[in-house]
Structures are given as C-alpha cells and as structure tokens.
C-alpha positions, 0 to 999 in steps of 0.5 A: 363281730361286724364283717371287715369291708371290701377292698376299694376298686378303682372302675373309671377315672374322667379324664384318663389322660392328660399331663401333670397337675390334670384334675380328675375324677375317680370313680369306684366302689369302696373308697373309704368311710370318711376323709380319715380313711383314705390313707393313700391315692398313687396314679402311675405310681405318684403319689397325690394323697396330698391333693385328694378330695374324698367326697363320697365312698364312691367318688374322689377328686384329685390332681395328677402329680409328676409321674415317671411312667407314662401309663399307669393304675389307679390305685386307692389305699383306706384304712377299713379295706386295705390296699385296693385295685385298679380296673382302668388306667390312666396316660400321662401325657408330656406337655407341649413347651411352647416358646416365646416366639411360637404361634399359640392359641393362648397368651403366653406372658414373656416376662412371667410363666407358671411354674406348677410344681411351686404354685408360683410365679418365677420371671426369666431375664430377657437373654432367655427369649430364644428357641427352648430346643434349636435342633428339635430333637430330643435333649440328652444332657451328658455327664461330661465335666464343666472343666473339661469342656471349657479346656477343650473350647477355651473362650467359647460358650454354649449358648447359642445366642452368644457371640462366642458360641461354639457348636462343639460344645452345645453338641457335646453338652446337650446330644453326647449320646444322640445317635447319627439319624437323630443328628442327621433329622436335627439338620433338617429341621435347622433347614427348615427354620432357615426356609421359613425365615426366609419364606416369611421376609419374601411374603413380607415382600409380596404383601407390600408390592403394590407400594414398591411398584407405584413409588418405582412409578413415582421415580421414573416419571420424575426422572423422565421430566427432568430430562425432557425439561431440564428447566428450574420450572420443571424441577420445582414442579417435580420437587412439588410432585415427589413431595406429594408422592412422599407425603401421599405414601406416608399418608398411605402408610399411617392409614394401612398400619394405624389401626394395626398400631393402635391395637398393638398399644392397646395391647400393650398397655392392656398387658401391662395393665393385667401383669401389674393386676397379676404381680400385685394382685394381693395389694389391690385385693387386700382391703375387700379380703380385710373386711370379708375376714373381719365379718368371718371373725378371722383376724389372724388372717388380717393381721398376717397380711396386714403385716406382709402388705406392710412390710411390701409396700409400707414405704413405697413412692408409687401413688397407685399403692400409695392409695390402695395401701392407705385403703388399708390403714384405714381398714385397720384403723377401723379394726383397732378400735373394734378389737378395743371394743371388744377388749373392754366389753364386759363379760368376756372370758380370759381367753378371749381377753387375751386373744384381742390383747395378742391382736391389738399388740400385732396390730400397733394398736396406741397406748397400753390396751392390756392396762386398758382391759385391767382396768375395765374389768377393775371398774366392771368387778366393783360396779357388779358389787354395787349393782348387786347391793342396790337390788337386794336392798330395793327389793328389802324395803319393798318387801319383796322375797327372794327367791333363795335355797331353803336353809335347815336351821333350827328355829322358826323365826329365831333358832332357839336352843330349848326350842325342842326341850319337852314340856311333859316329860321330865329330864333326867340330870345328864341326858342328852340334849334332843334338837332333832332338825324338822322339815317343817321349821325350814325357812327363807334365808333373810335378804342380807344372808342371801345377799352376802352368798351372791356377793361373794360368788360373784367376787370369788368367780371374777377375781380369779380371771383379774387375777391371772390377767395381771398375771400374765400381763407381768410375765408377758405371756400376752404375746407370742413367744417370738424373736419379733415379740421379744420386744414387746414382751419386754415392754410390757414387763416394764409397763408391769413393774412402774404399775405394780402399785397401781394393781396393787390399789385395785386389788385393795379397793375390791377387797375394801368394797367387798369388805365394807358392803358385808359390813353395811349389811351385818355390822353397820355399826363398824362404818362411818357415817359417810361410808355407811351411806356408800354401802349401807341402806339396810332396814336392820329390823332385827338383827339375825340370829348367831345361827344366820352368822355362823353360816355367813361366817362360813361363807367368808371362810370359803371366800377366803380360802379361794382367794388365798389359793391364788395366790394373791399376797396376804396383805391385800386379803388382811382385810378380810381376816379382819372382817371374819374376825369381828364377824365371829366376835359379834356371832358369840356377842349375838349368841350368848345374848340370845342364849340369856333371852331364852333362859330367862324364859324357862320359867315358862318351861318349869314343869315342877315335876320332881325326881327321887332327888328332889330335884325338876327338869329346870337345872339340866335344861339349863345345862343343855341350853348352855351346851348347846349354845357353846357347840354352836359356837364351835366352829366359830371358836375355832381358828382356820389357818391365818385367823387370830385367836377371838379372844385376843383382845381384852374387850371382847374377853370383858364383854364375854364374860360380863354376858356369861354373868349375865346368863347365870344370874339370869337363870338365878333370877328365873329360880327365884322369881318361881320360888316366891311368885305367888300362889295364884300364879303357879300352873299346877294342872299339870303337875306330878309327883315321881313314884319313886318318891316316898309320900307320907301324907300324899299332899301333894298328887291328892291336892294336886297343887304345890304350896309356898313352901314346898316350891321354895323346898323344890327351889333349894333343891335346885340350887343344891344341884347347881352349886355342886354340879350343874355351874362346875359343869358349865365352867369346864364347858367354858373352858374347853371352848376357850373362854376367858375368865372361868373362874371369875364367872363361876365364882360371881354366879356361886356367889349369887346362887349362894344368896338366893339359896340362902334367902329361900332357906331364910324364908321357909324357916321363917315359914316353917319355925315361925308358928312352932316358936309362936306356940311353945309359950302360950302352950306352957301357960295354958290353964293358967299353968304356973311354975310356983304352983304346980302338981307334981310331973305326970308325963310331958305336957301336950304344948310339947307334944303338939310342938314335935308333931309340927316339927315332924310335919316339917321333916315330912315334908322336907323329906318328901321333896328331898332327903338331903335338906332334912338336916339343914332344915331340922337343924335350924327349926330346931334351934329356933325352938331350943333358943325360944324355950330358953329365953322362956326359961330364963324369963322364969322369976323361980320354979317350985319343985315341982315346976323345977322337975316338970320344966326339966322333964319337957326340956330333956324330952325335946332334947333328947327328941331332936338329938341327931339333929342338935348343933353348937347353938342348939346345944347351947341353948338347951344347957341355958335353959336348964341352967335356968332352973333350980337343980334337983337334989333328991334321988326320988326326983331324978328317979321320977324323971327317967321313969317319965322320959321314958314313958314319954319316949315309948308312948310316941315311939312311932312319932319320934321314928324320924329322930332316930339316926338308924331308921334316917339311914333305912329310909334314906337307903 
C-alpha cells in the first residue's frame, strides 16, 4: 500500500497584492499530480478554480476574482492531498475609478470601457460623462423607496447634470447614513473643485496676456489717431492699420495653435481609427483566422464564424466591410470546393463522410453534395470490382502465383474420392470410408477461387458504409438536429424519396456487376457473348473441381448473409440467390461427372483378392466413392434460408439423373471390361487368396494367376453383391440427400447389371458345359461300342465317369470363389448334359437288350448323381432319353440294374460327396 501524499502548502504568491482580475503566480510544494488534481483554488475566499493553470506540483497560475475581504490565505484543495494551507497572503487592492474628464497616464476611451467581469465591451451614452463621485466621499446608497422620494421632491431628479436636480434627494438617496464630518469633508472637496476651475480659467488668462496687452496697444493707437486727425485720410490709414493687427493676430494665432490643432485631428482620427479596429476587429481578422483554421483542419470554427460574420455584415452598405466581407466569401468559396474534394476522395470512412456532408450543408454549399458523395462511392464500388478482375486475370494469363491462404482439400491436383482407398489390403463390405486429410496434399488455391474471396470482401466491406449513407441521407440525420437545420432536414428527405429509384439502380448494378464477374470466372457459359467480353477473360483450362465450388459456394452464402443483415430489400439481393442457385447445381453437375471419371478408373484398383464370399474389394469401393461424393454435396444440397430447392427445376432432375445412370453403368461397364479382358492383361502379381476360403485343388495361391473363367466367377460374384446390396444402398443414399428419380436410376442400373451378370454367366457355361457335352458321344462310342451289339452292363462306363469328374471339377471351382453360384452354375452344366445325352439317345435307331440295360444303367447313374441339382428342363430331358429306350421287361434285368447303380455309387463315394444335399449344407456351415 503506497503512502497517501501530503497536503498541498501555499509558500509565496507573485504579486501579493493588486486588484481583481490580478495574474499570479503560486508557488508551493504538493499542489496536485496533474490538472485533474486540482480540485479547488480560493484567495480571500473567492473562489478562481475556474482561471487556474496547473503547471507543475509546484507552480500554478491563476487570476484573482472579485474578493470580499481585502486580505485573505491562499489556499490550495487536490484530490490526492486533501485541503491544504497557507504560509503567505495576499491584498486585495480596490481599483482606482478614474473619470472621463480626469487626468491619467493611460488612454481611456470615452465611448467604450472594459468591463472585467463579462469579458466584454459595453458603451455608455454621452449623458454619463460626468464626475463618478461629485462629493468625493464614499457612497452609501439607502433603501429608501423610489416612490418615496419622487412624493417628497415631485418634478425633481437626482441627477446632477439635470436641470431639475434637487439636492435633497441625491443626499437621501446616495449619503442617508453618512455621518456629519463625512458631509462636512465632502463640502470641502466641492470648494476645491470650484477653486480649481476657476484657478484653471485664470491660468487660461495668464498664458495669453501678451496677446490681450498688444491688441489693447493695437486699439489705443488707433483711437489716439483718430483724434489727432480727424481727417478720412487717417481713418483709412487706421482702418488700414487694424486690419493689419487683425490679420497679423489671426496669423499669430493659427501659427500658435495649428500644430496644436493638427495633433488634436491626428488624434482624433487615430482614435476613430483604432475604435473601429477595436469594435470590429473580428471582420477585419476573419479572413487570416479562416485560412490558419483551415490549414489546422478546424472547420467548425470557420463555419461558426462564417455564420456570425454573415449574419453581422451580410448586408451592410459600408464599402470597408463590403470589401473585407467579400475577402471572406472568397475564402469560403475556396473552402467549398476543398470540402467537396475531400467529400468525393475515395477511400474515406462514413464518418468522415459525414463530417463534409454537415459542412458543406452549413456552408450553402450548391447542389446536392450528399447525392454527390452516393454517387462517388457508387462509380469508386464498381471501378474496384473491375480493377480487381483485371489483375487477377493479368496475372493468370501471365502465369504468375498468387500468393493466397493454403486450402486443405482432398486432392492434389483434382480431389478425387477413391484418392485414399488402398491398394494392398482388401475392403471389407460396410467399413468406412478412410479419406484422412494430409499435409502434404495442401495446395495453391487456383486464380478464380481466390479471385471470387477478394471480390466478395471487398464488396461485403464497402456496401455496408453505401449502405448506411443512403440510410442516413433518407432520415436526414446528415445534418444537425436543430430548429435552423429543420429545413434542410426536410429538403433532403424530399431529395431522398424523388431519388429513391435512382438508389435503387445503383444498388442493382453493383449486385449485377458483383454477380456477372462470378459468373465471367466460374459459369461463362451463363453470359452473353457482349457481357462475356465485359466481365469475362478467363483462361478456363479446366474447369475446378466440385470441392473448389463447394468452398466458393460457401463464400457466397456468407456474402449474402452479410448483405441481407443490412437490411437491404430482398429484390435487390435475388440475384444473387440466383447465382448461389446455379452455382450449387453446376457443383453437383461437376461432381457427379467426376465421380463417373473416377469409377471408370477402378478397374485399375481391382486388386481380386476374395473374401470368404467371394467376393473383391470392387463393389464396397465403389459404394464409398458414391457415398463420399454424396457427403460432399451435402452442404450444397441443403437449402439456407431464402434459397430454393436444387432440384425444382425439371432439367437439372433430368440431367442428375441421366449422370447417376451414367456412373452406375459405368461401374458395370468396369466389371465387365475385368471379366473378359484377356489373360496377358491381367496383373496377377499380386494376388492372393483369403485363408478362410476352402481350397480344394490349390489352383489358385499355387498358380498364383486367375484364369478366364475364375475372374468371370469372381465377376458374378460381384454383381450377386450389387444387385442385392450395394444399388439398394446407393438408392437409399440417393434418397436421403433428395435426389429426384430414384427409382428410375436403380431400375436402369438393375437392368443393366442383370445383362451383363447374365452374359458372363453365358460365357462361363459356355466355358465350362461346352467341353463335358463335347465328350459324352465320342465317350459312349469309343471302341466302336454299339448299342445292337453289346455285352452284357458290367458297371458304368469311363465316358461317364470321366464326364462327372468334370462336372466335379467345375463345382470345385465354383465353389471355391463362391459357394452361392454352386447351384446356379450346376444346375445348367447339368442341364446342358441331360439335353445332350437325350438327343444321343434319342438319335439311337434300336438298342439290344443288352444296350437297352447298359444305356439305362448310365442315364440313371448320371441322374441320380446330379439329383439336387435337377431342374424342370433337366428332368425333362433324363425322362426323354429313357423314354428313347426300350423298356425292361424281366425282374433278372431290373435286379442287375440296382445291384450296379449301387456298385457305382459306393466305388465313387468319395467323388460323388459334392452331390449330396447334406455334406453341401456342412460344407457351406
């Protein structure tokens, strides 16, 4: 806690003594800490707060003020030290009055005298040129009543100088209480007033005795000549003579007293002089004051005495101020136009703005200079919005970089949804799409994106100050708030409503210009050719990408928001709602076409490592792509507030869903271009086989390659997937972001994938089916085997056998990619057997009996075989071919062939475990 200071003490004052309105200086120690310290300064008990000048904590300078006691303390009152005391005094002197008439060392203007107390300069009429004080004793006014005294001296008055005066009642009125040695000394003093007129009029008398005595001289010799003469000879020589003296005297005169007199004029016409100077000194100094204020920027000043100069002398004859109050118009004049200047300089701030508004309008200023500024800042807005286009598309075309914040985007040259996806390691169905950000992707922001921020700051940060002046334009409050202002308040309010729609235009054509110079850089294709070369001039060597819009969407939003939040009419900001909206609708158009870009190269991403089921990484990436190019659209899908619906309009729907198609059959035409690319085109290198899945033979991790057949296996499996999970997926994803037309894109795409999933199904059997049907007949006639001429059936022949062991290759394989196409694929390799080994059978002239046992021996084996895989067509082709043959008639035969189905059946139990529905269930478990 720092210690609280002393109190202050008062230790000399410079002058101690002297009458009021005295400068002094006090001298002491602890008189404050700063000028806010000092709260209070009393000498003799007055107090002169008010003229005090604190200049150090041990120094102050005041004036003395009009003190009642004639000796008092100086004493010194501060905030930090409390009330203080007083080592010296100071005396009150009483001035002395000195009268027009008295003799003094100074000039003492009869017309004009100083009054100290009001700072001003107050005339007196001639009636009071007379002695302040006649009886030189003390005033002592009474409280007698003014009626009173004009009852007790009717018709008489006080004043000395009058004729009426009566000096009963100047005693009563001015000396009621003056005691009897005050009146006796006043008596004196009136004799001595008296003494001293008459002593001056006799010294009048004494200087001028010479002149009396030689004009006395003059008379008596002419009066002695006349006498003496008495002749006309003498009187004309007398006349002669005194008109000599008379004019020898007047002579005498004019030389004694005109260098007197000529003084006395000079003197006069000096103080003339300098009473005009004095009385109307502000006129004569008004134009040096007006041009050192100007240059300290003090037009307040200017314009106040601008206005009480004009109001003095505005429309006065005299040709002196005529020609000092023309100085001043002039000055004024000059002041106009350099206030006008300043008005329309740009950049200023509103305030500013405003200041030269108020002055221009104090001054008279012609015209409308409020209109004036509007219309400036109008022109300088949209001369910015060109001058900013013009550098960024000169520094474009000459390949310069700008220097802008780096944006984290997901791309490095076009952000690309599967830019991330792995290329080792498989996907599993439903994991989440990986598209971590990394610092080492950040990239420039390209010249357009940069160019739309800078264009939008710089409109959102000057239309507001547009904005607000207009603003205050139309309320008026431009202009001080006072009865004189009250009709230029009006006026402008009436100037406002007739240019209402002019605002208006200005407002649309820097939303226009703002609009169209986003549109020359991102949507040229919106303008017109003549536009396009106004606020065109990009290089657009390709256009950005749906990531770059959405962010320069965003910015407009923001843009839009600000402006709204002003206040501004929506029909003037419409255009822009309009701009956001085809903006979003070229994002999603830009999007989805990359997104269709990037699936037609998966294929390069196909890794064909297989799962448990069969199924690669392809289908869930092209999910995630999907997804991922719908959550980026998210925020562009959504509808801020006053924005419309992206889809309301029937072309845009048309053209989503046209390139919705578009992508789907584009991953379709991915699948199949892997399915049926040849051999030699196929990087196997990598490939592997999950260890979960069964793997009979070991074909494929031993070969490490992928035959023909297997990818289209590997391809069946895929669009298995799609058609009953991955296109419901992305249909329901369609439909939560709010596309239009679901149901038509899903049923195209399962139309399509149904096409090819059946050609590559055709393909494989043709594969597959092909070679077994191709070698049941040259089977059954090997060794020149005849059906008329046969041996008796001794089992099942090796055509047969070997046939099954073909068709339990396939199953293998089937079912090592995927244990779900097993019966789909068995089923038709199984009924293109059936239908093969009925036409042979059919194509059979006649069987022995013999041939007739051994041809139904093998077609019941092969049925019986392939049971659970039997279909209508099947079946119907098995009862055709043993239809064909002859029927068995003896119980020996049907005996024997039971006894051999079932020699047949446990010999190739092992091969034949495949067939059986109960071990397809464990295995499948």
């Amino acid at each position: 806690m720092s210690r609280a200071r002393q109190p202050p003490l008062v230790t000399g004052i410079s002058p101690n003594e002297g009458i009021s309105w005295t400068k002094v200086t006090i001298r002491g120690e602890n008189l404050g800490t700063g000028p806010t310290d000092l709260i209070g300064l009393t000498i003799c008990g007055h107090n002169c707060l008010l003229t005090a000048e604190w200049m150090s904590a041990s120094k102050i300078v005041c004036r003395v003020g009009q003190a009642k006691n004639d000796k008092g303390d100086i004493i010194v009152t501060t905030k930090s030290g409390g009330k203080g005391t007083s080592t010296v005094s100071f005396k009150l002197l009483k001035p002395e009055k000195i009268g027009i008439l008295d003799q003094s060392a100074v000039w003492v203007d009869e017309m004009n005298y100083y009054d100290m107390r009001t700072d001003r300069n107050k005339g007196i009429p001639p009636l009071s040129l007379r002695p302040a004080n006649p009886l030189g004793i003390e005033i002592d006014k009474g409280r007698f009543p003014q009626k009173d005294l004009e009852s007790l001296c009717p018709g008489m008055s006080a004043d000395f100088t009058s004729e009426n005066f009566s000096a009963a009642w100047y005693l009563i009125e001015n000396h009621s209480t003056t005691s009897f040695d005050q009146l006796k000394t006043a008596v004196v003093n009136l004799k001595k007033q008296a003494n001293k007129k008459n002593e001056g009029s006799l010294a009048y008398v004494k200087g001028g005795l010479s002149t009396f005595f030689e004009a006395q001289d003059a008379l008596s010799a002419i009066h002695q000549k006349l006498e003496a003469d008495g002749t006309e000879k003498v009187e004309g020589s007398m006349t002669q003579k005194l008109e000599n003296v008379l004019n020898r005297a007047s002579n005498t005169a004019d030389t004694l007293f005109q260098e007197v007199l000529g003084r006395k004029d000079k003197a006069d016409s000096t103080r003339n002089a300098l009473n005009v100077l004095q009385r109307f000194k502000f006129l004569f100094n008004l134009p040096l004051n007006i041009e050192r204020n100007i240059q300290k920027g003090d037009y307040d000043v200017v314009i106040n005495d601008y206005e009480k100069a004009k109001s003095l002398f505005g429309k006065t004859e005299v040709q002196v101020f005529k020609k000092y109050y023309a100085e001043v118009e002039t000055r004024i004049e000059a002041l106009r136009e350099l206030l006008l200047d300043k008005l329309l300089e740009t950049p200023s701030t509103l305030h500013d703005q405003k200041r030269y508004i108020r002055y221009l309008s104090d001054l008279h200023a012609p015209g409308d200079p409020a209109w004036q500024c509007i219309g400036a800042q109008h022109q300088w807005i949209l001369q910015l919005m060109h001058n900013c286009k013009e550098s960024y598309v000169k520094e474009q075309k000459g390949n310069a970089l700008l220097h802008s914040p780096m944006l984290d985007l997901d791309s490095d040259v076009r952000p690309s949804p599967i830019g991330h996806l792995s290329q080792t390691a498989s996907l599993k169905r439903g994991s989440s799409f990986q598209s971590g950000r990394d610092d080492a992707w950040r990239y420039k922001a390209p010249q357009q994106v940069v160019f739309v921020e800078k264009l939008t700051k710089l409109v959102v940060s000057q239309l507001p100050n547009f904005w607000k002046l207009w603003v205050s334009y139309v309320n008026g409050s431009l202009f001080s708030e006072t009865a004189e202002k009250s009709g230029q308040m009006e006026r402008s309010k009436k100037n406002a409503r007739q240019r209402q729609n002019d605002f208006k235009k200005m407002i649309q054509e820097v939303m226009h210009s703002l609009v169209k110079l986003i549109r020359g850089a991102l949507l040229p294709f919106s303008l017109r050719e003549g536009e396009l070369r106004q606020y065109g001039g990009w290089e657009m060597k390709s256009e950005l990408s749906g990531q770059w819009l959405t962010h320069i969407i965003q910015t407009v939003r923001l843009s839009s928001e600000s402006l709204t939040a002003l206040e501004i009419p929506n029909d003037m900001l419409q255009i822009i709602q309009d701009l956001i909206l085809d903006l979003r609708v070229r994002c999603i158009i830009v999007t989805l076409q990359h997104t269709a870009e990037d699936i037609k190269r998966l294929a390069e991403k196909e890794d064909w490592v297989v799962d448990n089921e069969g199924l690669t990484s392809l289908p869930s990436q092209f999910e995630q792509c999907i997804i991922h190019s719908l959550q980026s659209l998210k925020t562009v899908l959504d509808c801020k507030p006053g924005e419309a619906s992206v889809f309301q309009q029937q072309k845009t729907q048309e053209d989503v869903c046209q390139l919705s198609i578009g992508i789907m059959q584009g991953f379709i035409d991915c699948l199949e271009q892997l399915s049926t690319k040849p051999d030699g085109d196929i990087d196997t290198s990598h490939l592997s086989v999950d260890v979960s899945s069964p793997d009979l033979f070991g074909s494929i991790h031993e070969e490490s390659s992928l035959s023909s057949e297997q990818r289209l296996l590997i391809a069946l499996s895929n669009c298995r997937y799609l058609e009953r999970h991955t296109f419901l997926n992305i249909a329901e994803h369609f439909e939560k972001h709010g596309f239009q037309g679901v149901d038509k894109i899903t049923q195209v795409s399962m139309e399509s994938l149904k096409e090819l999933d059946q050609r590559l199904f055709e393909m494989y059997i043709e594969f597959k089916a092909d070679p077994i049907v191709g070698s049941l007949e040259p089977g059954i006639y090997a060794g020149y085997f005849d059906w008329k001429d046969c041996l008796i059936p001794t089992g099942v022949r090796n055509y047969l056998k070997e046939a099954l062991v073909n068709i339990i290759a396939v199953h293998a394989e089937v079912f090592t990619i995927s244990k779900d196409l097993v019966p789909r694929v068995m089923s038709r390799v199984v009924e293109a057997v059936s239908e093969e080994l009925s036409r042979l059978m059919q194509c059979v002239s006649s069987f022995s009996k013999n041939g007739a046992l051994q041809a139904k021996l093998e077609i019941c084996a092969l049925r019986d075989t392939v049971a659970i895989y039997l279909t209508p067509e099947s079946k119907s082709s098995f009862k055709q071919a043993l239809e064909a043959l002859p029927q068995l008639s003896s119980g020996t035969d049907r005996k024997l062939l039971e006894e051999l189905l079932n020699k047949f059946k446990s010999s190739m139990h092992l091969q034949l475990t495949c067939f059986q529905a109960s071990s397809s269930a464990m295995m499948k478990t």
